[in-house]
mmCIF file of the N, C-alpha and C atoms, coordinates in Angstrom:
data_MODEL
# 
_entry.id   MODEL 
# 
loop_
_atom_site.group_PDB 
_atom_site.id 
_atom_site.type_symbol 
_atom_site.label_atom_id 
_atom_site.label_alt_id 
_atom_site.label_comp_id 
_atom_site.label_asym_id 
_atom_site.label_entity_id 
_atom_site.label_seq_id 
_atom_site.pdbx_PDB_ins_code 
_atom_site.Cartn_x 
_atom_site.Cartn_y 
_atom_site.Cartn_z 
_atom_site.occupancy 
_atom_site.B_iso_or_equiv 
_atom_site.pdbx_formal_charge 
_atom_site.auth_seq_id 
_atom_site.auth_comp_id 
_atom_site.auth_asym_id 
_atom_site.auth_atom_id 
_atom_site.pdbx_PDB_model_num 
ATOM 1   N N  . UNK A 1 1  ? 81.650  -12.608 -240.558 1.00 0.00 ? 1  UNK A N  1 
ATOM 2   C CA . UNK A 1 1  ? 81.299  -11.237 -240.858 1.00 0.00 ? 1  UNK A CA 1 
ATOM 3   C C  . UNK A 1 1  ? 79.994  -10.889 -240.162 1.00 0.00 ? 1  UNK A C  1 
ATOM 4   N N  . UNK A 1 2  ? 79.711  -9.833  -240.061 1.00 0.00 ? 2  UNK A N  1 
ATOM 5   C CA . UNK A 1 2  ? 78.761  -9.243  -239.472 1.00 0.00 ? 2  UNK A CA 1 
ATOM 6   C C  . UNK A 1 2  ? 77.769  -9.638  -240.354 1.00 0.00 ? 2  UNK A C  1 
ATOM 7   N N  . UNK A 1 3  ? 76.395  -9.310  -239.729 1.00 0.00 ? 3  UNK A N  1 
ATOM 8   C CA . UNK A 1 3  ? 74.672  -9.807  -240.253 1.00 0.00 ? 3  UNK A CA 1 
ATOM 9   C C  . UNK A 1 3  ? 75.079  -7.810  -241.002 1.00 0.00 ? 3  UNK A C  1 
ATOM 10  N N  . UNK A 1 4  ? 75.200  -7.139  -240.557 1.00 0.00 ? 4  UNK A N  1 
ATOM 11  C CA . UNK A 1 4  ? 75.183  -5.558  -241.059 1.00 0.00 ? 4  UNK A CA 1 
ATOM 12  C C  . UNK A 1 4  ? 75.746  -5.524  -242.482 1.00 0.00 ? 4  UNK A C  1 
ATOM 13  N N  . UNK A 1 5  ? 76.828  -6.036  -243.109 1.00 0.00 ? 5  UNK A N  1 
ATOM 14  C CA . UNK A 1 5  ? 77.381  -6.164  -244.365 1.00 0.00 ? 5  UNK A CA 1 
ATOM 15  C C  . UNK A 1 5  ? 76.760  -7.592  -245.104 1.00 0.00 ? 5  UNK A C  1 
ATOM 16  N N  . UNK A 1 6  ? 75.817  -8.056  -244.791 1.00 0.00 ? 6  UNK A N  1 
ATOM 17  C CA . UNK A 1 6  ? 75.165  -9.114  -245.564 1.00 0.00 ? 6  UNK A CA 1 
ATOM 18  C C  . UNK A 1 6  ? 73.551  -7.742  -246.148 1.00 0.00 ? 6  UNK A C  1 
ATOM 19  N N  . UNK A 1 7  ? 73.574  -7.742  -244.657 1.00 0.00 ? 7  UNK A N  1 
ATOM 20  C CA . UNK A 1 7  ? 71.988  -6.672  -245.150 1.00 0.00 ? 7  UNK A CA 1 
ATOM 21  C C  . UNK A 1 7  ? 72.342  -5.624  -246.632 1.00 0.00 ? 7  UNK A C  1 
ATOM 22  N N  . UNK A 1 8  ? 73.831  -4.735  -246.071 1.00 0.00 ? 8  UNK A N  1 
ATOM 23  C CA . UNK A 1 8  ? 73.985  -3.695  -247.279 1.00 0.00 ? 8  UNK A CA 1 
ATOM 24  C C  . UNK A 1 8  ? 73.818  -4.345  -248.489 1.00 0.00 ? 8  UNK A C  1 
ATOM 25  N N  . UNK A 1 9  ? 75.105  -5.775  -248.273 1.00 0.00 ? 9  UNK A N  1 
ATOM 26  C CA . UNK A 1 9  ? 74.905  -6.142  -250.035 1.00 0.00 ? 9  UNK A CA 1 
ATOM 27  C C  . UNK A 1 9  ? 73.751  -6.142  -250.619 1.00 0.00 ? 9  UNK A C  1 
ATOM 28  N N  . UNK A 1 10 ? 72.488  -6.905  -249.523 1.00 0.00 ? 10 UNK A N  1 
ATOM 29  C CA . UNK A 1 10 ? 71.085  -6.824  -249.871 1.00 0.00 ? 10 UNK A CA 1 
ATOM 30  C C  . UNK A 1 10 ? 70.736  -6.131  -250.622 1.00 0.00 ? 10 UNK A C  1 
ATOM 31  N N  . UNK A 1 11 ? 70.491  -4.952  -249.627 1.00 0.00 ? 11 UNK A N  1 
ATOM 32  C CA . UNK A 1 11 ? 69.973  -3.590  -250.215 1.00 0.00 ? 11 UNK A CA 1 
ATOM 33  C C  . UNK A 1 11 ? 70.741  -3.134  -251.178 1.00 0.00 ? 11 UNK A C  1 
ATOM 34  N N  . UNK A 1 12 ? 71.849  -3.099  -251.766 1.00 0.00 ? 12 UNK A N  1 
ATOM 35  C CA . UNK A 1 12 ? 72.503  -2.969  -252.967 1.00 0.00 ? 12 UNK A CA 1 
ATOM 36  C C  . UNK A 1 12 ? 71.940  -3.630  -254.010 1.00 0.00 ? 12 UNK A C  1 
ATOM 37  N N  . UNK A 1 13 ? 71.736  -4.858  -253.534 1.00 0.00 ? 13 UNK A N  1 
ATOM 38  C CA . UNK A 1 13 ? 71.249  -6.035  -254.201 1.00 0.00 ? 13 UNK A CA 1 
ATOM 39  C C  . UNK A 1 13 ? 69.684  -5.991  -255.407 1.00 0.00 ? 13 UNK A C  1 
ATOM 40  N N  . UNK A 1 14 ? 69.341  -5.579  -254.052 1.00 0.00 ? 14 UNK A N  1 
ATOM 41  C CA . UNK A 1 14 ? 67.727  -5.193  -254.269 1.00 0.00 ? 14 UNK A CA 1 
ATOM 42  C C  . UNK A 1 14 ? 67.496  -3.874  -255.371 1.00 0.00 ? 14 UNK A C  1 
ATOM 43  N N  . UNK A 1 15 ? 68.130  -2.471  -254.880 1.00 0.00 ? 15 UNK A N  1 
ATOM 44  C CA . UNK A 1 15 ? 67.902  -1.689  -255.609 1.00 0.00 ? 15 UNK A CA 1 
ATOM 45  C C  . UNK A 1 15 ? 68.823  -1.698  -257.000 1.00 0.00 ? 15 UNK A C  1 
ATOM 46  N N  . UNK A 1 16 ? 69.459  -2.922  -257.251 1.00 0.00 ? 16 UNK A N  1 
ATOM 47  C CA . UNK A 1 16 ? 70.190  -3.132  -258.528 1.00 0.00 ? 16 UNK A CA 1 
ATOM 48  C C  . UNK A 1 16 ? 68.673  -3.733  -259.315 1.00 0.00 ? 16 UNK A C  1 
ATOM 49  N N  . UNK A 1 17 ? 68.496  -4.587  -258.346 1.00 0.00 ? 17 UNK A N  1 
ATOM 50  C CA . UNK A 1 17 ? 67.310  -5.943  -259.303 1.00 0.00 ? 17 UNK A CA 1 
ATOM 51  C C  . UNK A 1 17 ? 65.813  -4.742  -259.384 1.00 0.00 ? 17 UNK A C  1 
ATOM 52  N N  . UNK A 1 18 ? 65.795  -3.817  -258.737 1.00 0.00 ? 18 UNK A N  1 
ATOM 53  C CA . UNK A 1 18 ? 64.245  -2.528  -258.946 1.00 0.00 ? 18 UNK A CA 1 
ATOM 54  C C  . UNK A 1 18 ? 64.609  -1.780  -260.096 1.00 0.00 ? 18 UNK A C  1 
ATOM 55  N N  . UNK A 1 19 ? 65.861  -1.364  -260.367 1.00 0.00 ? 19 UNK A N  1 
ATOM 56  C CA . UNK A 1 19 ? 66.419  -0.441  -261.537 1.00 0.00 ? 19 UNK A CA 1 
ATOM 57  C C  . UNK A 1 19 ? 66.357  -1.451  -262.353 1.00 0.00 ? 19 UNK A C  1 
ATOM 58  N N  . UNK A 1 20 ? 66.933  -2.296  -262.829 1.00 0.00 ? 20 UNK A N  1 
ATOM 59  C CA . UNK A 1 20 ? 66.903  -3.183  -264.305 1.00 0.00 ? 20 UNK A CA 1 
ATOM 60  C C  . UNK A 1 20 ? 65.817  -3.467  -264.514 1.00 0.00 ? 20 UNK A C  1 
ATOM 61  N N  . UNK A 1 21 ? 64.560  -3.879  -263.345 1.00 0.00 ? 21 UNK A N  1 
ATOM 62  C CA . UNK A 1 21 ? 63.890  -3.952  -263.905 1.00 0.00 ? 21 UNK A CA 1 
ATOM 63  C C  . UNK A 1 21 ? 62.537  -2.944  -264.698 1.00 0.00 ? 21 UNK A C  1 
ATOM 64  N N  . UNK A 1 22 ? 62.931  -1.892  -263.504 1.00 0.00 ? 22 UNK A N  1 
ATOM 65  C CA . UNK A 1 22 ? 62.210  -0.895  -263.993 1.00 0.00 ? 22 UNK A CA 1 
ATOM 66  C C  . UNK A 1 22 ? 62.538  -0.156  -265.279 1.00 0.00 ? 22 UNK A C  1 
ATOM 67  N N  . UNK A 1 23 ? 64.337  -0.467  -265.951 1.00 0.00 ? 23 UNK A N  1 
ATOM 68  C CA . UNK A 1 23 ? 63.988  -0.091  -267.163 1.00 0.00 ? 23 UNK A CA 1 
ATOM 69  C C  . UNK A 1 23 ? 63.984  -1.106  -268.181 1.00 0.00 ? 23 UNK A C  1 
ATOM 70  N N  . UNK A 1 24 ? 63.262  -2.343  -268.111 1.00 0.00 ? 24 UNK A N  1 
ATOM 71  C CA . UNK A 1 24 ? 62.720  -3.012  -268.861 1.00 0.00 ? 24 UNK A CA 1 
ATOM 72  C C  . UNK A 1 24 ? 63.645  -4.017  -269.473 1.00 0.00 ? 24 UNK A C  1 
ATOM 73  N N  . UNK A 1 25 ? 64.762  -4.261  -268.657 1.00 0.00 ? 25 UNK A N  1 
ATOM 74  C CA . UNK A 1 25 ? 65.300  -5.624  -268.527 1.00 0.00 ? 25 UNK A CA 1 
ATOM 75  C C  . UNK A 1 25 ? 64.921  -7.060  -268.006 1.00 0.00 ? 25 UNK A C  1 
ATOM 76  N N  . UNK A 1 26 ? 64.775  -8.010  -269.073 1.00 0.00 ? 26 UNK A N  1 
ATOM 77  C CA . UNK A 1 26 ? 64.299  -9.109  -268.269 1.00 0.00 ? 26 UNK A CA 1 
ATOM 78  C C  . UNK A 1 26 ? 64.281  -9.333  -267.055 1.00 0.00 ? 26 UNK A C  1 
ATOM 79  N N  . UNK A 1 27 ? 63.893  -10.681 -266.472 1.00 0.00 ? 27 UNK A N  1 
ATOM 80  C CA . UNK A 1 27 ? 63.527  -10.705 -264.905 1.00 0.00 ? 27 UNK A CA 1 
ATOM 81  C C  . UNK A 1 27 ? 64.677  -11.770 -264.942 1.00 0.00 ? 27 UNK A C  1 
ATOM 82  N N  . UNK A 1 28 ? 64.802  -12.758 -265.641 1.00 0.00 ? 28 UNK A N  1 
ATOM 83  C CA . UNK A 1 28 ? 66.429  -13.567 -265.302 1.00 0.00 ? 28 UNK A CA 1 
ATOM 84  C C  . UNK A 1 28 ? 67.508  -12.512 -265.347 1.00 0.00 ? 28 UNK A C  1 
ATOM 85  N N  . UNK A 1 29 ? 67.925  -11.768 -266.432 1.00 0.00 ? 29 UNK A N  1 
ATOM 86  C CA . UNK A 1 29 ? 68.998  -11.184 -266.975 1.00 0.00 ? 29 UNK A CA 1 
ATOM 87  C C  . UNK A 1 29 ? 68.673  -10.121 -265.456 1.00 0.00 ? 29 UNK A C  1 
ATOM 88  N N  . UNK A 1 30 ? 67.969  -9.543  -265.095 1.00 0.00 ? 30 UNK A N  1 
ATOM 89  C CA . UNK A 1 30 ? 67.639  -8.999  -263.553 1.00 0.00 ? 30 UNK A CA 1 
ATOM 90  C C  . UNK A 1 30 ? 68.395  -9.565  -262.265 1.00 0.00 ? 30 UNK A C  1 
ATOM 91  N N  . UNK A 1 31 ? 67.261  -10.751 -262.157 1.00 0.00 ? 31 UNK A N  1 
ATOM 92  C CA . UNK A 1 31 ? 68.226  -11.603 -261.405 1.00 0.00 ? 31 UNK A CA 1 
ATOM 93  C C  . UNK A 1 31 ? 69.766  -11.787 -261.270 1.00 0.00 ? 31 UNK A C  1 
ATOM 94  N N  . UNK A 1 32 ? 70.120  -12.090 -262.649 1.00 0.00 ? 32 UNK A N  1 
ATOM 95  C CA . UNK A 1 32 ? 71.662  -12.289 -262.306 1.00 0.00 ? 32 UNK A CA 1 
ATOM 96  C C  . UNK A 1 32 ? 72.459  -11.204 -262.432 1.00 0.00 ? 32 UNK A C  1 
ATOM 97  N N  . UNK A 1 33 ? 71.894  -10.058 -262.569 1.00 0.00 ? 33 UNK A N  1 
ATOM 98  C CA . UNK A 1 33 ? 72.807  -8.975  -261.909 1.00 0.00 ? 33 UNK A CA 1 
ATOM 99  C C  . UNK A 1 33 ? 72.644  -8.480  -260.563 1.00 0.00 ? 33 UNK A C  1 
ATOM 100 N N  . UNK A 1 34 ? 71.948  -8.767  -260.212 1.00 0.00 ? 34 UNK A N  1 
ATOM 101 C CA . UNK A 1 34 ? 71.608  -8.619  -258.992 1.00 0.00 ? 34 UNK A CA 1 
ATOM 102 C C  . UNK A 1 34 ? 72.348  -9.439  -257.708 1.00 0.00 ? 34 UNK A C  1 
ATOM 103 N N  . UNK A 1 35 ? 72.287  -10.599 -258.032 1.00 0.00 ? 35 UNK A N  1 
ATOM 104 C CA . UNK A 1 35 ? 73.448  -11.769 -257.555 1.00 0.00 ? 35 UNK A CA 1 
ATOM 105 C C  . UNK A 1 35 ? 75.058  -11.489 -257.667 1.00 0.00 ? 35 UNK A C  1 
ATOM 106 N N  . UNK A 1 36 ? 75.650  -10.737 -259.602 1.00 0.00 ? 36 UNK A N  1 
ATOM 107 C CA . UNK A 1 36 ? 76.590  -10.400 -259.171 1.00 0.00 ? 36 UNK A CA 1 
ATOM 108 C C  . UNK A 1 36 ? 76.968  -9.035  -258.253 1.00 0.00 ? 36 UNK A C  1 
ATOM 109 N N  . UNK A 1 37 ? 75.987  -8.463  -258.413 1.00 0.00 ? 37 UNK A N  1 
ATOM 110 C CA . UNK A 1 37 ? 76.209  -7.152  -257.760 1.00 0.00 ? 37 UNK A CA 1 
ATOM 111 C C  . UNK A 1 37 ? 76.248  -7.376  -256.007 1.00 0.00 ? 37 UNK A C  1 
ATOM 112 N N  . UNK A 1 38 ? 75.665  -8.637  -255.183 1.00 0.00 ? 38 UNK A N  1 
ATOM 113 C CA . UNK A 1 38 ? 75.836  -9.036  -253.958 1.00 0.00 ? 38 UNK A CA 1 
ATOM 114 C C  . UNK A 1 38 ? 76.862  -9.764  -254.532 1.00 0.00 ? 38 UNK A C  1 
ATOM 115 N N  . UNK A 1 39 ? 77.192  -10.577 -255.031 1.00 0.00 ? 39 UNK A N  1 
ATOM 116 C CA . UNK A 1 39 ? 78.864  -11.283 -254.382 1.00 0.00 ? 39 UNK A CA 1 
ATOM 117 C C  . UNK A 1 39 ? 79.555  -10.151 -254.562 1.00 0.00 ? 39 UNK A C  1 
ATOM 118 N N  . UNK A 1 40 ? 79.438  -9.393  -255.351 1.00 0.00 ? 40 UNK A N  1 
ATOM 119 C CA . UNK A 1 40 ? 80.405  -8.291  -255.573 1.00 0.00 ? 40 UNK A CA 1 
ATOM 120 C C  . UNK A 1 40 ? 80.755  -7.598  -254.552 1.00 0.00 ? 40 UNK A C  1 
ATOM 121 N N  . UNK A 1 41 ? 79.822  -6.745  -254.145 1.00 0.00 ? 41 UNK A N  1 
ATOM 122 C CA . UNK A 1 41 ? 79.604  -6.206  -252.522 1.00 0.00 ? 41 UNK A CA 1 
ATOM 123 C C  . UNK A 1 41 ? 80.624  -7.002  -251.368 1.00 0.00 ? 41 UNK A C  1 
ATOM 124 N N  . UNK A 1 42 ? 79.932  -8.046  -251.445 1.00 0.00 ? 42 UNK A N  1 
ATOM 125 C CA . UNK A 1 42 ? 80.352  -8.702  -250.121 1.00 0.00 ? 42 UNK A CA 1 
ATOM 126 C C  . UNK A 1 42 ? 81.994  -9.261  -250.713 1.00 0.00 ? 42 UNK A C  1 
ATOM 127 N N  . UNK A 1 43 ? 82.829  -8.701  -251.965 1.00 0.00 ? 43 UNK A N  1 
ATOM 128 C CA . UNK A 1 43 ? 83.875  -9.205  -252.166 1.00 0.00 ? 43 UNK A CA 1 
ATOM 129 C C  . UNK A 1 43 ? 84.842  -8.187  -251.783 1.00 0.00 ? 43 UNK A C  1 
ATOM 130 N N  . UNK A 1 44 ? 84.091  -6.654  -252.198 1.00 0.00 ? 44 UNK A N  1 
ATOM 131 C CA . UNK A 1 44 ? 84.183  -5.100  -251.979 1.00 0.00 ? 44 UNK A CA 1 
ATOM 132 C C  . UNK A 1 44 ? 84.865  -5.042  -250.282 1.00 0.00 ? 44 UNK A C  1 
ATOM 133 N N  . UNK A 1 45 ? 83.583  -5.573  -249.769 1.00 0.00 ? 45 UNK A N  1 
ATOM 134 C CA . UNK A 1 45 ? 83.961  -5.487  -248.272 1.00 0.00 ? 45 UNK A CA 1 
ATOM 135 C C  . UNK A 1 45 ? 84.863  -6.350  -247.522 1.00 0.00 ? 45 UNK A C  1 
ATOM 136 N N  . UNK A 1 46 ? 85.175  -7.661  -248.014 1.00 0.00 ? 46 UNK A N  1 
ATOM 137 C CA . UNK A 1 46 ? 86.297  -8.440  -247.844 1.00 0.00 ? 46 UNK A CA 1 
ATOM 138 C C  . UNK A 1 46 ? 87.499  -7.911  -247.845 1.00 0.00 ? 46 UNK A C  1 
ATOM 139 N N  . UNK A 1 47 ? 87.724  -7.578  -249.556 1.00 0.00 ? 47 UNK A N  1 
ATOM 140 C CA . UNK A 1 47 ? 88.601  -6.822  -249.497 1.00 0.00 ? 47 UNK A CA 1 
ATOM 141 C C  . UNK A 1 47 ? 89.517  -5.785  -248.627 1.00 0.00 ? 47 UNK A C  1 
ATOM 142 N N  . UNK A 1 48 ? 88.419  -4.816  -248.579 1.00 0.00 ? 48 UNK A N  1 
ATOM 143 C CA . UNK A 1 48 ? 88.447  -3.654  -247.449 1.00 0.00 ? 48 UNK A CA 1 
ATOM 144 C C  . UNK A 1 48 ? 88.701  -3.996  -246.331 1.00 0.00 ? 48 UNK A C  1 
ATOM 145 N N  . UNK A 1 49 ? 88.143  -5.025  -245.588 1.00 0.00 ? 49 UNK A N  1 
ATOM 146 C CA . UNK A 1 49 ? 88.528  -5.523  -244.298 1.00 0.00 ? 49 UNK A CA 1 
ATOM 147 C C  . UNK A 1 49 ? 89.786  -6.298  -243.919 1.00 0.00 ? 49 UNK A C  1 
ATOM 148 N N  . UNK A 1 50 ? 90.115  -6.942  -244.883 1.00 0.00 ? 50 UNK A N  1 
ATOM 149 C CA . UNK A 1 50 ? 91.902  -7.578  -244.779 1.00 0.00 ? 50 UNK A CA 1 
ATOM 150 C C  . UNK A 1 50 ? 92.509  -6.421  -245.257 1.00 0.00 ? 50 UNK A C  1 
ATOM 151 N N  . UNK A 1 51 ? 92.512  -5.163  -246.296 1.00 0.00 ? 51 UNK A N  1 
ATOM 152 C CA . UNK A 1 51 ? 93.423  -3.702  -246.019 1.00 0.00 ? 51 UNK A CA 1 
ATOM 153 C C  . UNK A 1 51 ? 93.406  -3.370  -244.686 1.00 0.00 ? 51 UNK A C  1 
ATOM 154 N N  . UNK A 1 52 ? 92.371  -2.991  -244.595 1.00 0.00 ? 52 UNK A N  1 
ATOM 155 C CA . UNK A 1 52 ? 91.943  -2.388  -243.284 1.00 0.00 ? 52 UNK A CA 1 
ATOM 156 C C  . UNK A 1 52 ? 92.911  -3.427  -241.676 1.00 0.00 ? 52 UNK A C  1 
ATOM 157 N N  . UNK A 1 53 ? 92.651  -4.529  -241.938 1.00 0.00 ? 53 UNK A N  1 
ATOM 158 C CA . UNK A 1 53 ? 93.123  -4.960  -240.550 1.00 0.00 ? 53 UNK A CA 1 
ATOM 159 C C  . UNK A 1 53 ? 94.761  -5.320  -240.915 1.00 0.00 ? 53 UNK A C  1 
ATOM 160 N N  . UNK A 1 54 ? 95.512  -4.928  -242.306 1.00 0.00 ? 54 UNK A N  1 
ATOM 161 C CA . UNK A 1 54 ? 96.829  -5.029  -242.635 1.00 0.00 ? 54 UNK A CA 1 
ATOM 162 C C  . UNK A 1 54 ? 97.523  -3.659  -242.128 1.00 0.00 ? 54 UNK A C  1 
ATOM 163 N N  . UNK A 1 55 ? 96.533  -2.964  -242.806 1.00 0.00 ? 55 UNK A N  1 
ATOM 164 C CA . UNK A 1 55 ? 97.022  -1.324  -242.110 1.00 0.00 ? 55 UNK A CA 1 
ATOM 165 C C  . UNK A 1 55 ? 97.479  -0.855  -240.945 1.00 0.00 ? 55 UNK A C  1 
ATOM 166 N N  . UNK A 1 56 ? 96.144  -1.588  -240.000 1.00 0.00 ? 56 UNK A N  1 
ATOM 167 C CA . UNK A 1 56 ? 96.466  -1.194  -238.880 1.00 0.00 ? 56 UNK A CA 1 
ATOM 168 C C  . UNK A 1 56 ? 97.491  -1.930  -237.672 1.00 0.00 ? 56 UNK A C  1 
ATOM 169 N N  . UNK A 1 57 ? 97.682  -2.921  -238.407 1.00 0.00 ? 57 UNK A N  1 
ATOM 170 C CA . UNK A 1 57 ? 98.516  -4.581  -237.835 1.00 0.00 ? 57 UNK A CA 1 
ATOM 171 C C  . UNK A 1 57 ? 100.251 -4.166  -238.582 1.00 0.00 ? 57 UNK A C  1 
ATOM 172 N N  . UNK A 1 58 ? 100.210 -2.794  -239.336 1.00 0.00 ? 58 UNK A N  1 
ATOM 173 C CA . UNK A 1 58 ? 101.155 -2.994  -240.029 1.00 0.00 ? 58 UNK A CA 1 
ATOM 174 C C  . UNK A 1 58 ? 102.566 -2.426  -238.421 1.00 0.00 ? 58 UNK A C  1 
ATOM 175 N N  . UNK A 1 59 ? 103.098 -2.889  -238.746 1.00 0.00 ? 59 UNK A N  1 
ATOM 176 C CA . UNK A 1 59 ? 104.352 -2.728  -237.600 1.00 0.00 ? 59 UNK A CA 1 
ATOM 177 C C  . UNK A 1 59 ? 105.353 -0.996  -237.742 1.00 0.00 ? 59 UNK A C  1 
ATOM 178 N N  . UNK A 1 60 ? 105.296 -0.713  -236.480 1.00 0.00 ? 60 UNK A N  1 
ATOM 179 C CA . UNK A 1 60 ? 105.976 0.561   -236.250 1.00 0.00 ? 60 UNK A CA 1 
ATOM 180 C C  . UNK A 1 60 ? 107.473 0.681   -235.847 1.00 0.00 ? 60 UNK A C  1 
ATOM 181 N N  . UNK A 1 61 ? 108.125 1.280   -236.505 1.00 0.00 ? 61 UNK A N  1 
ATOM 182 C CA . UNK A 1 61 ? 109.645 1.177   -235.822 1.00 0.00 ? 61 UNK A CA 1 
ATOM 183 C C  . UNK A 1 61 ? 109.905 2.064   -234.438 1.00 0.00 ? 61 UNK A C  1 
ATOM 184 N N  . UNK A 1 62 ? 110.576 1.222   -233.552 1.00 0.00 ? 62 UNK A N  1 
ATOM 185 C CA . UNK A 1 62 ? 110.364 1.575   -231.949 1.00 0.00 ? 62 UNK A CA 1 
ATOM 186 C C  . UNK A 1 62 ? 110.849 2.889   -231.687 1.00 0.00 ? 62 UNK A C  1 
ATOM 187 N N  . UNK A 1 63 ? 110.121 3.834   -230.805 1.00 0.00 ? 63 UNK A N  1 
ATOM 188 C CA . UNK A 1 63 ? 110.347 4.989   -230.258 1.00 0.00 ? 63 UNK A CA 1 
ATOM 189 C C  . UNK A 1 63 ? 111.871 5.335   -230.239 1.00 0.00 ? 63 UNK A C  1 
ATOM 190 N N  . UNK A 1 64 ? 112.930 4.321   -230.008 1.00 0.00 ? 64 UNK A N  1 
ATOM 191 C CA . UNK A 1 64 ? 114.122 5.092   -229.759 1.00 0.00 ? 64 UNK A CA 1 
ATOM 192 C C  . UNK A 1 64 ? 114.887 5.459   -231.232 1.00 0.00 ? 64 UNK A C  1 
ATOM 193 N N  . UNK A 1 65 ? 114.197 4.239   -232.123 1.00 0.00 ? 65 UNK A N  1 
ATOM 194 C CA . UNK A 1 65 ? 114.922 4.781   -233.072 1.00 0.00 ? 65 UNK A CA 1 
ATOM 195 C C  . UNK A 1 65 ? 114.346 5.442   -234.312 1.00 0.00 ? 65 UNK A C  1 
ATOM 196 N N  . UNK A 1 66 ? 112.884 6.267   -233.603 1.00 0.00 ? 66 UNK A N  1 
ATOM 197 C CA . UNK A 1 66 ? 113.000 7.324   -234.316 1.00 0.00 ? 66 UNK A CA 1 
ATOM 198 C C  . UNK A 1 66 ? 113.400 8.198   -234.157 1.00 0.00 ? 66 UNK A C  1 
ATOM 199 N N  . UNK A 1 67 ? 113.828 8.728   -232.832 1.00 0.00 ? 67 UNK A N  1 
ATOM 200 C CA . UNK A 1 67 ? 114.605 9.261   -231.828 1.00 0.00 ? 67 UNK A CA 1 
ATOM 201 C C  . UNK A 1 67 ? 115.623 9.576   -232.375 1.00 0.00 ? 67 UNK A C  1 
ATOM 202 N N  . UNK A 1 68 ? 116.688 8.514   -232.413 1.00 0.00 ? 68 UNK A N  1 
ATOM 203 C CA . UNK A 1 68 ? 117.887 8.171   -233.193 1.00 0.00 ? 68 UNK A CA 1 
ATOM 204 C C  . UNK A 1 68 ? 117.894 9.079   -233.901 1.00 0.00 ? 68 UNK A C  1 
ATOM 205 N N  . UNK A 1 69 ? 117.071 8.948   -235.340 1.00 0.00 ? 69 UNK A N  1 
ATOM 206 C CA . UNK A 1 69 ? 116.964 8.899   -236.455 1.00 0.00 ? 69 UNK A CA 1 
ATOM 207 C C  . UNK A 1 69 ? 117.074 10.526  -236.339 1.00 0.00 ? 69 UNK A C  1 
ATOM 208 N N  . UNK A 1 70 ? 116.039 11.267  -235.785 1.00 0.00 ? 70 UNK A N  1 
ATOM 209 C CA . UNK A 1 70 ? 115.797 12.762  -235.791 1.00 0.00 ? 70 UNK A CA 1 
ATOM 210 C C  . UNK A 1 70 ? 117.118 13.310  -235.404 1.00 0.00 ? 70 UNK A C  1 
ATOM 211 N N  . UNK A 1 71 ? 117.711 12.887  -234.394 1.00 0.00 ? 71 UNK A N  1 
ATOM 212 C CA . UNK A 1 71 ? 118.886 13.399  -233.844 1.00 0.00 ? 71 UNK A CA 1 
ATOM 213 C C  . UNK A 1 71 ? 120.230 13.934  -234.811 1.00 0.00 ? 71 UNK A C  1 
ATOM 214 N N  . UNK A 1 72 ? 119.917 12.249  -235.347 1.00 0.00 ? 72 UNK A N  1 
ATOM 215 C CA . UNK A 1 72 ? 121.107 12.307  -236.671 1.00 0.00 ? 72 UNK A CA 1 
ATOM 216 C C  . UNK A 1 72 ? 120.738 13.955  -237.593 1.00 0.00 ? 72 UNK A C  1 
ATOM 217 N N  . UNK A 1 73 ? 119.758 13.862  -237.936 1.00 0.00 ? 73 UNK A N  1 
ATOM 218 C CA . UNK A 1 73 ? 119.308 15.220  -238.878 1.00 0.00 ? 73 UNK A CA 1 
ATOM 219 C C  . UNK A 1 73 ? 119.650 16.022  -238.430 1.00 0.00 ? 73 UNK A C  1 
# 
């Protein structure tokens, strides 16, 4: 994967662990949301990227017989 989708989770990361703590959630219980909120991310974008390269990998039925197909109509 790209260094670019490690950084976002980061920064996801980060401004998860500035909000909890700024409203007065511990600094462990901080921490580990912060951690799930990056694997999360980077599971988000996994995801998305095997749709994404299924979608476009997905197979087309050949020019003549859509051809065909219209004709019949």
């Amino acid at each position: 994967m790209s260094a670019i989708f490690y950084k976002f989770a980061l920064l996801i990361a980060m401004v998860t662990l500035v909000m909890c703590l700024l409203s007065g959630i511990s600094i462990l219980t901080s921490l580990f949301r912060a951690g799930v909120v990056f694997l999360g991310t980077l599971f988000v974008i996994v995801v998305a990227l095997f749709v994404l390269r299924w979608v476009v990998n997905s197979p087309a039925p050949p020019l003549n017989q859509v051809k065909e197909q219209n004709e019949v109509k």
